[in-house]
N, CA, C and O atoms as a Maestro MAE file, in Angstrom:
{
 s_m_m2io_version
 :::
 2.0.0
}

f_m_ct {
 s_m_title
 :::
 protein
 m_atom[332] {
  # First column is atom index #
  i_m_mmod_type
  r_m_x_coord
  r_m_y_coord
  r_m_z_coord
  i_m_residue_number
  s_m_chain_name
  s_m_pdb_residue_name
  s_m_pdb_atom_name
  i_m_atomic_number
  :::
  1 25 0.820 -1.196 0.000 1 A "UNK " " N  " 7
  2 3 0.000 0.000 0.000 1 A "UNK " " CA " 6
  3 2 0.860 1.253 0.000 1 A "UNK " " C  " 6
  4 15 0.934 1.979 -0.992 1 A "UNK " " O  " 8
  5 25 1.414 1.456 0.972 2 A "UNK " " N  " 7
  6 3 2.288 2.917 1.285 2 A "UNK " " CA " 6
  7 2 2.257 3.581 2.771 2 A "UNK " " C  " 6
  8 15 2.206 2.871 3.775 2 A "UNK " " O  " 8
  9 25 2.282 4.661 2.815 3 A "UNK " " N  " 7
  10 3 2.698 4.957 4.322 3 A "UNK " " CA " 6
  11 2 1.541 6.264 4.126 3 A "UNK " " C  " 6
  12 15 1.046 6.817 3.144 3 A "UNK " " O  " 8
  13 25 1.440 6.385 5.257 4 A "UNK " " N  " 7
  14 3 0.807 8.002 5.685 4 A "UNK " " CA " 6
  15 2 1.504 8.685 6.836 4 A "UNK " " C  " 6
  16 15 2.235 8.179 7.687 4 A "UNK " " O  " 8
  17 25 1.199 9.699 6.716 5 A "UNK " " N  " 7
  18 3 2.184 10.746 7.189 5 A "UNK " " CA " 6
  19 2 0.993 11.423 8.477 5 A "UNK " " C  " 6
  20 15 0.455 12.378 7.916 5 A "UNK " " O  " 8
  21 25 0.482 11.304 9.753 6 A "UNK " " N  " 7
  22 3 -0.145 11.554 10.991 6 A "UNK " " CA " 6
  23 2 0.429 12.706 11.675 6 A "UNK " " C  " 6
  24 15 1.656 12.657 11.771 6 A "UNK " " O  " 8
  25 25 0.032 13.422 12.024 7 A "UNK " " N  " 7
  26 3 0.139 14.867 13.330 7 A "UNK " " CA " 6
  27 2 -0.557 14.408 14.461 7 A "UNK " " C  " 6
  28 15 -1.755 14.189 14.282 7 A "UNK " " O  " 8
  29 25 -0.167 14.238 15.413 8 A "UNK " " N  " 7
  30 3 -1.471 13.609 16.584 8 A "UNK " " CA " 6
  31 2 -0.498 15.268 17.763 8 A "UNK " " C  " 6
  32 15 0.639 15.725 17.880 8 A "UNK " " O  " 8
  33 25 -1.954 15.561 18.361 9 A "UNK " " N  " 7
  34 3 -1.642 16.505 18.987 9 A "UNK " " CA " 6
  35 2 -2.505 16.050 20.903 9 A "UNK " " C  " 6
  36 15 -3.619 15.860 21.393 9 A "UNK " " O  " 8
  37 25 -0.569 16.098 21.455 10 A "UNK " " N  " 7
  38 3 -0.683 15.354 22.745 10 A "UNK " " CA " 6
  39 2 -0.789 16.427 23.433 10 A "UNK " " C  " 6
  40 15 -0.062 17.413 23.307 10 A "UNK " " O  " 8
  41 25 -1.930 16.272 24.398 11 A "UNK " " N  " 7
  42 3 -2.008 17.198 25.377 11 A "UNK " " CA " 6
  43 2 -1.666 16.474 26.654 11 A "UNK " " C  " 6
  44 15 -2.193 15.362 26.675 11 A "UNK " " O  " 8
  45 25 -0.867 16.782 27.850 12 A "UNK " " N  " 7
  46 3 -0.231 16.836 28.767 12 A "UNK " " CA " 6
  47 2 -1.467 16.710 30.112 12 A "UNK " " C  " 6
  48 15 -2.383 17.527 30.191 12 A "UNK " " O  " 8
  49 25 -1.321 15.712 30.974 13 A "UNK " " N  " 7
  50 3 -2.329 16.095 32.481 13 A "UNK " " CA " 6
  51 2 -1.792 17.554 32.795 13 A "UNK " " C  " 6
  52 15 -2.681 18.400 32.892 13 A "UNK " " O  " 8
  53 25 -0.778 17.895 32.932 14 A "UNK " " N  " 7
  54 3 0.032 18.947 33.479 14 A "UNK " " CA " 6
  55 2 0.865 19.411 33.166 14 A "UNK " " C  " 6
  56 15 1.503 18.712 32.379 14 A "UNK " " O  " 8
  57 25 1.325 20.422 33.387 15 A "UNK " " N  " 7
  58 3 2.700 21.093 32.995 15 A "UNK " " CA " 6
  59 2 3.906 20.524 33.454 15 A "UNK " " C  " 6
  60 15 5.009 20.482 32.910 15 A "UNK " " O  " 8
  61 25 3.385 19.942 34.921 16 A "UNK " " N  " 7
  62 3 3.971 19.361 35.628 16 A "UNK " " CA " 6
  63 2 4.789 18.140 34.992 16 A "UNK " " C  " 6
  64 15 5.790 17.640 35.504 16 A "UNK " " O  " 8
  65 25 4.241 17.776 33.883 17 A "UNK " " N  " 7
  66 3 4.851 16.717 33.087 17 A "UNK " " CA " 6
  67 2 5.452 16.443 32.090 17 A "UNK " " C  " 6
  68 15 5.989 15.404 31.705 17 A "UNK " " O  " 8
  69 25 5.314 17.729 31.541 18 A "UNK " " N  " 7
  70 3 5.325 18.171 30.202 18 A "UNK " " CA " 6
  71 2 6.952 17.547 29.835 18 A "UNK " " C  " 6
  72 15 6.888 16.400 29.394 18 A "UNK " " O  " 8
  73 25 8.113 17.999 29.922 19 A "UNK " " N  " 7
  74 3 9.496 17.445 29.794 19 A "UNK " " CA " 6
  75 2 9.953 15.939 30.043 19 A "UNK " " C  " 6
  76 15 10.870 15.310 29.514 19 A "UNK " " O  " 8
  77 25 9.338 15.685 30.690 20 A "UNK " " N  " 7
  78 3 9.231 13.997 30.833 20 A "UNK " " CA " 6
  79 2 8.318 13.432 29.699 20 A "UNK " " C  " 6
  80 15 8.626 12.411 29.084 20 A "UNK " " O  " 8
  81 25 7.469 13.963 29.512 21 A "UNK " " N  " 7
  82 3 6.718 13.729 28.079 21 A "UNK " " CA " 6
  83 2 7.033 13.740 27.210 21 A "UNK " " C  " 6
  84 15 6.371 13.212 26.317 21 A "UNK " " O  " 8
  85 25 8.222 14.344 26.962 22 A "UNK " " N  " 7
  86 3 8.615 14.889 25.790 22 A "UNK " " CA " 6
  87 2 9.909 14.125 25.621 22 A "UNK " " C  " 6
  88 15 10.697 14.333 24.698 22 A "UNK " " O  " 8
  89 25 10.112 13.022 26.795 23 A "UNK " " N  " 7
  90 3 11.420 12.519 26.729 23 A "UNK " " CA " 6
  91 2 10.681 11.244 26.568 23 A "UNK " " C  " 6
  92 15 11.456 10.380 26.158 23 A "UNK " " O  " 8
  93 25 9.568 10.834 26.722 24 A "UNK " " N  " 7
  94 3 8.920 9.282 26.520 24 A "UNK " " CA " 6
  95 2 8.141 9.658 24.990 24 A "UNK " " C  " 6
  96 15 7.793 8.689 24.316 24 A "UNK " " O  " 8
  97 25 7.927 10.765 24.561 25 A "UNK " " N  " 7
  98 3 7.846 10.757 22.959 25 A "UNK " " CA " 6
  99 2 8.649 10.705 22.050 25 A "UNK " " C  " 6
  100 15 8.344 10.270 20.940 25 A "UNK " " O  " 8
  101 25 10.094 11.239 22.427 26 A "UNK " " N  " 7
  102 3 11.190 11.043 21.856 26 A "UNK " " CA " 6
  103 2 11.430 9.216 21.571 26 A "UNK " " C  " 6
  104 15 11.939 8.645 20.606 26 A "UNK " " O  " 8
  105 25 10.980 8.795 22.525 27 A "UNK " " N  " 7
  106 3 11.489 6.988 22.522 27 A "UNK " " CA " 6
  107 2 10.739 6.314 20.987 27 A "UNK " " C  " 6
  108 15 11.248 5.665 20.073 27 A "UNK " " O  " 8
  109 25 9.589 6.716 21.169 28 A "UNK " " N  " 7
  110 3 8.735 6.452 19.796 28 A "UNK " " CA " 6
  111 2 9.101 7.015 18.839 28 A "UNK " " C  " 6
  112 15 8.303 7.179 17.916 28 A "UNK " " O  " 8
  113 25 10.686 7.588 18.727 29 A "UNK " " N  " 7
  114 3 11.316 8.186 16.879 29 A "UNK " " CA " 6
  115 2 10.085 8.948 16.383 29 A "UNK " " C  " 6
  116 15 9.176 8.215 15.991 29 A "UNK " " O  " 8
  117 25 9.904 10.027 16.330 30 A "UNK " " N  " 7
  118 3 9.081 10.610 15.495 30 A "UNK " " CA " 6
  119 2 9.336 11.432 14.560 30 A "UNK " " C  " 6
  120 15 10.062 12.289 15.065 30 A "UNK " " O  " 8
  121 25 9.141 11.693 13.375 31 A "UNK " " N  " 7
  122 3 9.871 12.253 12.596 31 A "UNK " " CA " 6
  123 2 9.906 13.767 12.614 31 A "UNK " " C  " 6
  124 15 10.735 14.334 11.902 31 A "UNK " " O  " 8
  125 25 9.078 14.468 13.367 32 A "UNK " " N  " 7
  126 3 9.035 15.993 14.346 32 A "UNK " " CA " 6
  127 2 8.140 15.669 15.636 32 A "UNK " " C  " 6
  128 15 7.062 15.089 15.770 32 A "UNK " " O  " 8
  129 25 8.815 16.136 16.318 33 A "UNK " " N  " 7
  130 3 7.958 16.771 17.479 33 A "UNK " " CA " 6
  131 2 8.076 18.332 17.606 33 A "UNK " " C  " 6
  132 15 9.096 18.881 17.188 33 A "UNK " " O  " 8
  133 25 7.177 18.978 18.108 34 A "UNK " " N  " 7
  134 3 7.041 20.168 18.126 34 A "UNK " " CA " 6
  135 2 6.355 20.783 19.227 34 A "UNK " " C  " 6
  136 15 5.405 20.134 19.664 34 A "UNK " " O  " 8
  137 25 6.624 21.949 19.815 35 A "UNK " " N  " 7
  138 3 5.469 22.272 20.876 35 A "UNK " " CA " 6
  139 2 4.679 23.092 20.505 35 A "UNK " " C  " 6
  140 15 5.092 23.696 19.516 35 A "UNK " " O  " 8
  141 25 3.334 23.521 20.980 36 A "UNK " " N  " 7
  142 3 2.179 23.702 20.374 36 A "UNK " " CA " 6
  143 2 1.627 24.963 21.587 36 A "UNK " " C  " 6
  144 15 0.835 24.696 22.490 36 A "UNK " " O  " 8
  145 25 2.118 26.071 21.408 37 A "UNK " " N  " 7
  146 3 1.227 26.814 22.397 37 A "UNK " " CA " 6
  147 2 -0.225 27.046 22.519 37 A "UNK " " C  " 6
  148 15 -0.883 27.140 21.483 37 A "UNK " " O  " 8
  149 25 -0.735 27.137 23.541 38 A "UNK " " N  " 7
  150 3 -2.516 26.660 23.516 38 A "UNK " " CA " 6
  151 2 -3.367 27.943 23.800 38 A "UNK " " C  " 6
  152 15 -4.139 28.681 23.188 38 A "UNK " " O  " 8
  153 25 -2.706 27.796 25.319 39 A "UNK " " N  " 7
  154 3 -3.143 29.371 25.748 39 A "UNK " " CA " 6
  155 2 -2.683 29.268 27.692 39 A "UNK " " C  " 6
  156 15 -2.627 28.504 28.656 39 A "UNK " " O  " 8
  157 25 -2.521 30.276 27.366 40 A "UNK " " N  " 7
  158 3 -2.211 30.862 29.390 40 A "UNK " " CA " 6
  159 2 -0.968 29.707 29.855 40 A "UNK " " C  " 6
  160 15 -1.036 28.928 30.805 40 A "UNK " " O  " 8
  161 25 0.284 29.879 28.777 41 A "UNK " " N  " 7
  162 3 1.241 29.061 29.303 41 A "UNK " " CA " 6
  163 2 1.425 27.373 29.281 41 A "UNK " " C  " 6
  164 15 2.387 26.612 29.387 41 A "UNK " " O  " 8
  165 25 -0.402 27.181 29.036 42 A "UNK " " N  " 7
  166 3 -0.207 25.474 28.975 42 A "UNK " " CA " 6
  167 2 0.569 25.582 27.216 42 A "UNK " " C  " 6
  168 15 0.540 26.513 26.411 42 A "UNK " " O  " 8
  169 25 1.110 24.428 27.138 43 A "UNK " " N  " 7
  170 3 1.650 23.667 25.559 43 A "UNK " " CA " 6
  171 2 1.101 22.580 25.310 43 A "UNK " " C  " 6
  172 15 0.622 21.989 26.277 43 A "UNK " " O  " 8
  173 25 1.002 22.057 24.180 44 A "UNK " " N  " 7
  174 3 1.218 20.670 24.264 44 A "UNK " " CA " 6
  175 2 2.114 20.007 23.228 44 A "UNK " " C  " 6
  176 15 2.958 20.794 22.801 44 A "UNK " " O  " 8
  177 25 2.173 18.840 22.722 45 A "UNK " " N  " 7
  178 3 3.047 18.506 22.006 45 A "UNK " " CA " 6
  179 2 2.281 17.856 20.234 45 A "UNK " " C  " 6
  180 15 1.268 17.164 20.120 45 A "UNK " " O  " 8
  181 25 3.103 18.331 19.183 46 A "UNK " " N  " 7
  182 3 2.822 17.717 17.637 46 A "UNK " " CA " 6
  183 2 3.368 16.813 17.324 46 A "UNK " " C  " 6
  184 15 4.155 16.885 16.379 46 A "UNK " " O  " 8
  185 25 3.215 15.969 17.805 47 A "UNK " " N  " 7
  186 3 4.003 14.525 17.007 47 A "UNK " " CA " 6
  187 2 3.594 13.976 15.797 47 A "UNK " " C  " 6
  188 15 2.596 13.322 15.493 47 A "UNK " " O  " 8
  189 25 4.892 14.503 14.944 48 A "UNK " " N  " 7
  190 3 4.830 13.739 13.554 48 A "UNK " " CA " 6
  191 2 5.072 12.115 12.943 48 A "UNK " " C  " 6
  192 15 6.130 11.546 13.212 48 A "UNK " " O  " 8
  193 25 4.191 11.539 12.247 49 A "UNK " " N  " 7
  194 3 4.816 10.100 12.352 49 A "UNK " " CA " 6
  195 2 4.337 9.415 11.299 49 A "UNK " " C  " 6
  196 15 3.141 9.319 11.024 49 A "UNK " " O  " 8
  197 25 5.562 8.755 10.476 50 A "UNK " " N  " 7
  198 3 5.082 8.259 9.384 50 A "UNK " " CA " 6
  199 2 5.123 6.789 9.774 50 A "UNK " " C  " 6
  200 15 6.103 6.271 10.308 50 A "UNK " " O  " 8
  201 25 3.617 5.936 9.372 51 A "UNK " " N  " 7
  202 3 3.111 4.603 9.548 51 A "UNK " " CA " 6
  203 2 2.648 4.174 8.369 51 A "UNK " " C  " 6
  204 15 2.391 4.949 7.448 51 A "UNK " " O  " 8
  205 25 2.481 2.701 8.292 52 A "UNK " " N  " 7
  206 3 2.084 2.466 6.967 52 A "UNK " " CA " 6
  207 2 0.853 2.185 7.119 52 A "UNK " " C  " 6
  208 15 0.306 1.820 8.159 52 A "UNK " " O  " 8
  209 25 0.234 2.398 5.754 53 A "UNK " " N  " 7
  210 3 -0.940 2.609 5.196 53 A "UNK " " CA " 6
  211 2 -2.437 1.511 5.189 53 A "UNK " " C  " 6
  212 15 -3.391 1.302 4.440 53 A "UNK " " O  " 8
  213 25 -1.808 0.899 6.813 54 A "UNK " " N  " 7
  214 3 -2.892 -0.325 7.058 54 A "UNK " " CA " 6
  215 2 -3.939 -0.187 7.657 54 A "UNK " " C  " 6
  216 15 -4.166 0.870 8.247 54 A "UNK " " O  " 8
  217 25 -4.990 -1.403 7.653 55 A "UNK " " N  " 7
  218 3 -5.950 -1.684 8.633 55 A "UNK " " CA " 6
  219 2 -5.666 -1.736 10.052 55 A "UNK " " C  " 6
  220 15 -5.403 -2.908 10.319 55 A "UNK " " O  " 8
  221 25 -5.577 -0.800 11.382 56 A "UNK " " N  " 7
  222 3 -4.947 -1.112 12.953 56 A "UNK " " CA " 6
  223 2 -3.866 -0.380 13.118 56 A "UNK " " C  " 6
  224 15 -3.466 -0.286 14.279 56 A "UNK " " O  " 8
  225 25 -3.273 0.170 12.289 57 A "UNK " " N  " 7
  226 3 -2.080 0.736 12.666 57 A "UNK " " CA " 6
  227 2 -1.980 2.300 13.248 57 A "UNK " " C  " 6
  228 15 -1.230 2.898 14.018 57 A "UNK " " O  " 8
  229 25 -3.386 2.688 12.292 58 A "UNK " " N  " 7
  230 3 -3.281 4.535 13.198 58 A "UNK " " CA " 6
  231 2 -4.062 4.536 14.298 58 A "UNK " " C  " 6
  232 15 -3.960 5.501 15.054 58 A "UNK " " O  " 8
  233 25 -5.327 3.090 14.730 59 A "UNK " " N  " 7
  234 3 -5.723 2.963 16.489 59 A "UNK " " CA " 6
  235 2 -4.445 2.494 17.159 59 A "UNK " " C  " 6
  236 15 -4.600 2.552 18.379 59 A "UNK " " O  " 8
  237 25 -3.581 2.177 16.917 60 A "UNK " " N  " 7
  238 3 -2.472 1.069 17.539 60 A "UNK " " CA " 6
  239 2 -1.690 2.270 17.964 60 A "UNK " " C  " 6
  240 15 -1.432 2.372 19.163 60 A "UNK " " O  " 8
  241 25 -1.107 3.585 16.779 61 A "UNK " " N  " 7
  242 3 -0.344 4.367 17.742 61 A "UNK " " CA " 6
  243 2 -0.893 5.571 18.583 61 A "UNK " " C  " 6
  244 15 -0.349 6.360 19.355 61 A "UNK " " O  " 8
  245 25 -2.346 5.389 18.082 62 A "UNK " " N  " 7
  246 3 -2.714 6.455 18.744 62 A "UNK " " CA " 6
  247 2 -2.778 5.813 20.438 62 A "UNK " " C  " 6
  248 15 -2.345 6.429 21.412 62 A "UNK " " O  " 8
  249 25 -3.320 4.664 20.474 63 A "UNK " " N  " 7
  250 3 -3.200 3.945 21.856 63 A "UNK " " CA " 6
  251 2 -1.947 3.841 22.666 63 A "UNK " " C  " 6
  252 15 -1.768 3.923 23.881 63 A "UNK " " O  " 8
  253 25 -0.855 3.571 21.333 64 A "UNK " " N  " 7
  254 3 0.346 3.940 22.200 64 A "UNK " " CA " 6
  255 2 0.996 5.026 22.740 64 A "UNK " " C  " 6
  256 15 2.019 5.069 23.423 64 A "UNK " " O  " 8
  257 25 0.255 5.911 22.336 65 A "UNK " " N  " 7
  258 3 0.764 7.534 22.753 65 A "UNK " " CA " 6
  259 2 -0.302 7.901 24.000 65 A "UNK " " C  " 6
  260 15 0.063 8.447 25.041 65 A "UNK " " O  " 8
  261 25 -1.631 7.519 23.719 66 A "UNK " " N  " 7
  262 3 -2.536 7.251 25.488 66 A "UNK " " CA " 6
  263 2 -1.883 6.872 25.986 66 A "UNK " " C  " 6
  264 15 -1.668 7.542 26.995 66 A "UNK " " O  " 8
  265 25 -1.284 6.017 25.906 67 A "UNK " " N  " 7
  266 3 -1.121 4.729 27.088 67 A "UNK " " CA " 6
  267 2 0.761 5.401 28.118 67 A "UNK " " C  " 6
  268 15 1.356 4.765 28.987 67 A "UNK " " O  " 8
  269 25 1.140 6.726 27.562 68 A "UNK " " N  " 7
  270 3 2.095 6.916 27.628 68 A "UNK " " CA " 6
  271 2 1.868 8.131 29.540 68 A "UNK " " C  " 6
  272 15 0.926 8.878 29.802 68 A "UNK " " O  " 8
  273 25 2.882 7.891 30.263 69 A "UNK " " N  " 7
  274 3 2.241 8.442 31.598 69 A "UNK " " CA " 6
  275 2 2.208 9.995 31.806 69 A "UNK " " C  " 6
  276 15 3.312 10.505 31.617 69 A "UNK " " O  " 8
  277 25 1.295 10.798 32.120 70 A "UNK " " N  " 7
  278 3 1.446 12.045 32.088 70 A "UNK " " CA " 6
  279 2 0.521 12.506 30.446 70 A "UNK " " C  " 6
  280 15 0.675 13.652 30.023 70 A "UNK " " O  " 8
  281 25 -0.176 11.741 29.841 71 A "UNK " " N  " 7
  282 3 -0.995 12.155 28.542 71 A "UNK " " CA " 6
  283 2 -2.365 12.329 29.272 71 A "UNK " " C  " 6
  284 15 -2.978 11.529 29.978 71 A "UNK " " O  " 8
  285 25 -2.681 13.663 28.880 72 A "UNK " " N  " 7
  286 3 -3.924 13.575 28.757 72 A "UNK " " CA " 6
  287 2 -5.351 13.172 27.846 72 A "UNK " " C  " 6
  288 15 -6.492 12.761 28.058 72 A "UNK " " O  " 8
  289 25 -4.525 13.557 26.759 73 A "UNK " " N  " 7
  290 3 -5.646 13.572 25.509 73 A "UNK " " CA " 6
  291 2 -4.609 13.335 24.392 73 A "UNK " " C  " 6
  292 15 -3.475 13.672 24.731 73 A "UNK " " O  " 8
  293 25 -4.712 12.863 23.208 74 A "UNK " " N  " 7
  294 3 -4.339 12.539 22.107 74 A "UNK " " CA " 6
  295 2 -5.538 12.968 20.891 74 A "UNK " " C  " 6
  296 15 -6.661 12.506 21.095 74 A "UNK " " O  " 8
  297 25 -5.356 13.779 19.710 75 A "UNK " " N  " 7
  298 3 -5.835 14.163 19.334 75 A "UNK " " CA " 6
  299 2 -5.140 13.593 17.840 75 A "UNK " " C  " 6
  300 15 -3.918 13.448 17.820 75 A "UNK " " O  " 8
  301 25 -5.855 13.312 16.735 76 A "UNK " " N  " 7
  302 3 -5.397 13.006 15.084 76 A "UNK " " CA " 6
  303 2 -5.921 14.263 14.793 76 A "UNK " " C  " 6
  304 15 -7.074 14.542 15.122 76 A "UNK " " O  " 8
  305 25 -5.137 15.118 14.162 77 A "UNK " " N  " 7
  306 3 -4.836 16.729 13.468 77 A "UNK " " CA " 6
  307 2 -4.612 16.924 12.015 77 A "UNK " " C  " 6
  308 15 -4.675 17.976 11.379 77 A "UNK " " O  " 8
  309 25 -4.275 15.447 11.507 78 A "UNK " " N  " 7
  310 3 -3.929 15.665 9.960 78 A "UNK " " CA " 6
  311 2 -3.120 14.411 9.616 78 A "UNK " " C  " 6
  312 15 -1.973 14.249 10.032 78 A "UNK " " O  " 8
  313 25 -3.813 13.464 8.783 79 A "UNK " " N  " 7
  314 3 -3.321 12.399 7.985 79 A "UNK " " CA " 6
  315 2 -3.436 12.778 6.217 79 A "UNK " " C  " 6
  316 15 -4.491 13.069 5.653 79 A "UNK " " O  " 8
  317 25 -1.863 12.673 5.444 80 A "UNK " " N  " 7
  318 3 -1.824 12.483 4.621 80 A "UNK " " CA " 6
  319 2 -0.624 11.434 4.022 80 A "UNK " " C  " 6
  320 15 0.368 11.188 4.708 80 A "UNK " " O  " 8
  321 25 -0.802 10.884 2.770 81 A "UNK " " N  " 7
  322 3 -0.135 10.230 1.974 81 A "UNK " " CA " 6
  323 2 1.213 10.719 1.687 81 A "UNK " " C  " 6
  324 15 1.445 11.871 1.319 81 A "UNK " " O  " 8
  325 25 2.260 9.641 1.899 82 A "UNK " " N  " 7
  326 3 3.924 10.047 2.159 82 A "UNK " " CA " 6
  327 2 3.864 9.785 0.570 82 A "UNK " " C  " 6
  328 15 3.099 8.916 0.151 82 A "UNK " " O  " 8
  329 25 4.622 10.488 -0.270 83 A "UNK " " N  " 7
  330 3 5.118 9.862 -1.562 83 A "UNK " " CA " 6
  331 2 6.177 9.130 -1.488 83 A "UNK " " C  " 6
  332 15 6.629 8.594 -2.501 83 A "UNK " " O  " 8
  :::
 }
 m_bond[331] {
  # First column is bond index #
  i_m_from
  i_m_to
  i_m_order
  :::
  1 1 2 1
  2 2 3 1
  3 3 4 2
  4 3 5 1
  5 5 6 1
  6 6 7 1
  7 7 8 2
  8 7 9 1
  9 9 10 1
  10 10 11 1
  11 11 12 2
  12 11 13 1
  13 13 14 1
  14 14 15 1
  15 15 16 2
  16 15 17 1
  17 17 18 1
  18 18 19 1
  19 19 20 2
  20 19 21 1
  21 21 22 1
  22 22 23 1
  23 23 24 2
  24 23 25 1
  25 25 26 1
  26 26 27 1
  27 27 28 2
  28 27 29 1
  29 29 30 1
  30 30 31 1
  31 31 32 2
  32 31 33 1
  33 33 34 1
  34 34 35 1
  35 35 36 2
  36 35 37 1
  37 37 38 1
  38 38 39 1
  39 39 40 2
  40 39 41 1
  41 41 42 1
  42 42 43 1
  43 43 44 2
  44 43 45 1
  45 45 46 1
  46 46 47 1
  47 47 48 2
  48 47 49 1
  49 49 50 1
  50 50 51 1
  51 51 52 2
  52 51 53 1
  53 53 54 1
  54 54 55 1
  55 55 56 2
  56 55 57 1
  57 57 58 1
  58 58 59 1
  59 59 60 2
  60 59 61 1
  61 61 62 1
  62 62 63 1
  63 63 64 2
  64 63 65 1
  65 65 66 1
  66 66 67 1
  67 67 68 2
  68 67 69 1
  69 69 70 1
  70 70 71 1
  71 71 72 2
  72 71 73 1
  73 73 74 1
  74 74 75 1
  75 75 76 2
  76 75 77 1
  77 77 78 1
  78 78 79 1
  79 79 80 2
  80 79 81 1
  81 81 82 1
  82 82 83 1
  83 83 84 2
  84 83 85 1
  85 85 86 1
  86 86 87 1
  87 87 88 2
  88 87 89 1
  89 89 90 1
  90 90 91 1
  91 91 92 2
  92 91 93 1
  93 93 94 1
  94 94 95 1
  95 95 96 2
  96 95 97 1
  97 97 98 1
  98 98 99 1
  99 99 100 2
  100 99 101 1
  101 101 102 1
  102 102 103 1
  103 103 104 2
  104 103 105 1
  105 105 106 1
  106 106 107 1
  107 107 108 2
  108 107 109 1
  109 109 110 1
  110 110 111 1
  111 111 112 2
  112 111 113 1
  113 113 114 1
  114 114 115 1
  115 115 116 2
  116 115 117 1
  117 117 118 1
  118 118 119 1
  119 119 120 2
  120 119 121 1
  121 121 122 1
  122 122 123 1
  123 123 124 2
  124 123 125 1
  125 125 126 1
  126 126 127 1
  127 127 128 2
  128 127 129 1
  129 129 130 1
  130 130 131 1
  131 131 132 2
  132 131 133 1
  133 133 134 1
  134 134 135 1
  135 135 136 2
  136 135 137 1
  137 137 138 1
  138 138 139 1
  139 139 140 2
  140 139 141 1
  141 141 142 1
  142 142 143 1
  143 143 144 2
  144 143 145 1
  145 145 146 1
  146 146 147 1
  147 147 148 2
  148 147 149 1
  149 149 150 1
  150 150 151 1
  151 151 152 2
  152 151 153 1
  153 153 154 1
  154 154 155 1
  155 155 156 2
  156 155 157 1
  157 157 158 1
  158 158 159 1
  159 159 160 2
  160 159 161 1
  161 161 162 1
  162 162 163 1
  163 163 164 2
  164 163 165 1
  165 165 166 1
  166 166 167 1
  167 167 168 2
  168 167 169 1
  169 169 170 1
  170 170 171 1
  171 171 172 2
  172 171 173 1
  173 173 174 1
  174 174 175 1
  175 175 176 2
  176 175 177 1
  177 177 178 1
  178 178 179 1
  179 179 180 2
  180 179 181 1
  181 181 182 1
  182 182 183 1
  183 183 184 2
  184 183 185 1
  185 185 186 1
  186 186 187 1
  187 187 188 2
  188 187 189 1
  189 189 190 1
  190 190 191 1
  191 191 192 2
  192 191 193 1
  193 193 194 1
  194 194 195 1
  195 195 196 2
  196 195 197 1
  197 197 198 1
  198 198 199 1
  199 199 200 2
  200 199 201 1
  201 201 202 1
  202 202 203 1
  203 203 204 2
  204 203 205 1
  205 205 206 1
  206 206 207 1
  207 207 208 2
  208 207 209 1
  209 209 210 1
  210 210 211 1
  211 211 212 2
  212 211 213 1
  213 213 214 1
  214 214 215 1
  215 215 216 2
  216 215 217 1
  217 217 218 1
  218 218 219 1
  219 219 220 2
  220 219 221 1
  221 221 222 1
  222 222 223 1
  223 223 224 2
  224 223 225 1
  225 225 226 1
  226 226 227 1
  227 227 228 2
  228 227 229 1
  229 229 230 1
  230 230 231 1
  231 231 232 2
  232 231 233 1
  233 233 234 1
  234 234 235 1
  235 235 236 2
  236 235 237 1
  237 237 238 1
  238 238 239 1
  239 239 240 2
  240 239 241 1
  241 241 242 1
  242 242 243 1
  243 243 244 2
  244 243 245 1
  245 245 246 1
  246 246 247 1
  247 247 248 2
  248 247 249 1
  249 249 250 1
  250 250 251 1
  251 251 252 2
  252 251 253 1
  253 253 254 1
  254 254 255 1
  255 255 256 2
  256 255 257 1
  257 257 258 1
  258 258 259 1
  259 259 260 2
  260 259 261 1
  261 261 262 1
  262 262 263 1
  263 263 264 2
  264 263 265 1
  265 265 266 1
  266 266 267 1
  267 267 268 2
  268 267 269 1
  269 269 270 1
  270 270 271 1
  271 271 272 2
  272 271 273 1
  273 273 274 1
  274 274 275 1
  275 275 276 2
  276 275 277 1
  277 277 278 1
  278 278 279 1
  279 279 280 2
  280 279 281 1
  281 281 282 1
  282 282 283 1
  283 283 284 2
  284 283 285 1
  285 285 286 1
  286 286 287 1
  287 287 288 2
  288 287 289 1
  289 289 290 1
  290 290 291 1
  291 291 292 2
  292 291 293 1
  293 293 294 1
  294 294 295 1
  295 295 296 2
  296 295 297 1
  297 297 298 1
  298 298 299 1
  299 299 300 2
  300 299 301 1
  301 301 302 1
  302 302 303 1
  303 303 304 2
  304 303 305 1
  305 305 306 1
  306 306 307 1
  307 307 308 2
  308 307 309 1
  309 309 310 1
  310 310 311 1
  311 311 312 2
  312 311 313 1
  313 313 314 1
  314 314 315 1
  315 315 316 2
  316 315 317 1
  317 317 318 1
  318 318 319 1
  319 319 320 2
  320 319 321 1
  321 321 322 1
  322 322 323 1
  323 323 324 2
  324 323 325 1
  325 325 326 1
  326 326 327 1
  327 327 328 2
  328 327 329 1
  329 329 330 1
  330 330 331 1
  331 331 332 2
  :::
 }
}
C-alpha cells in the first residue's frame, strides 16, 4: 500500500509533566515533534509520524501515545499520503 504521514496533537495532564513527556515521545522516533502553544502558558506537544498505510495501525499508535504516563488527551490533526 504505502505509508501516511499523521500529526497527533498530545495534550499533557500537566505542565507538571510536560518534559518527561517529551522525553517518553522522543522513545517512539518521530519524525518531528514540536510544541504547540494553547493558551495561558499550557503547551502541548505535535508529534509527527510516518506509519504504513494499514488496517490497525493509526488505532495502535494512537493507543500507544494514550497509554504513555502524564498524557492527557491525544488528538489526530492531519493524515496524509507520504510519496
Amino acid at each position: 500500500m504505502g505509508d501516511v504521514i499523521v500529526v497527533f496533537r498530545i495534550t499533557p495532564e500537566s505542565m507538571d509533566h510536560y518534559d518527561a513527556l517529551k522525553h517518553e515521545l522522543e522513545k517512539l522516533k518521530p519524525q518531528r515533534l514540536e510544541e504547540e502553544p494553547i493558551a495561558f502558558g499550557i503547551k502541548a506537544w505535535k508529534f509527527t509520524k510516518i506509519i504504513p498505510d494499514e488496517e490497525g495501525t493509526l488505532p495502535d499508535m494512537e493507543e500507544k501515545l494514550a497509554k504513555i504516563h502524564g498524557v492527557q488527551n491525544v488528538d489526530t490533526i492531519e493524515i496524509s499520503r507520504s510519496l
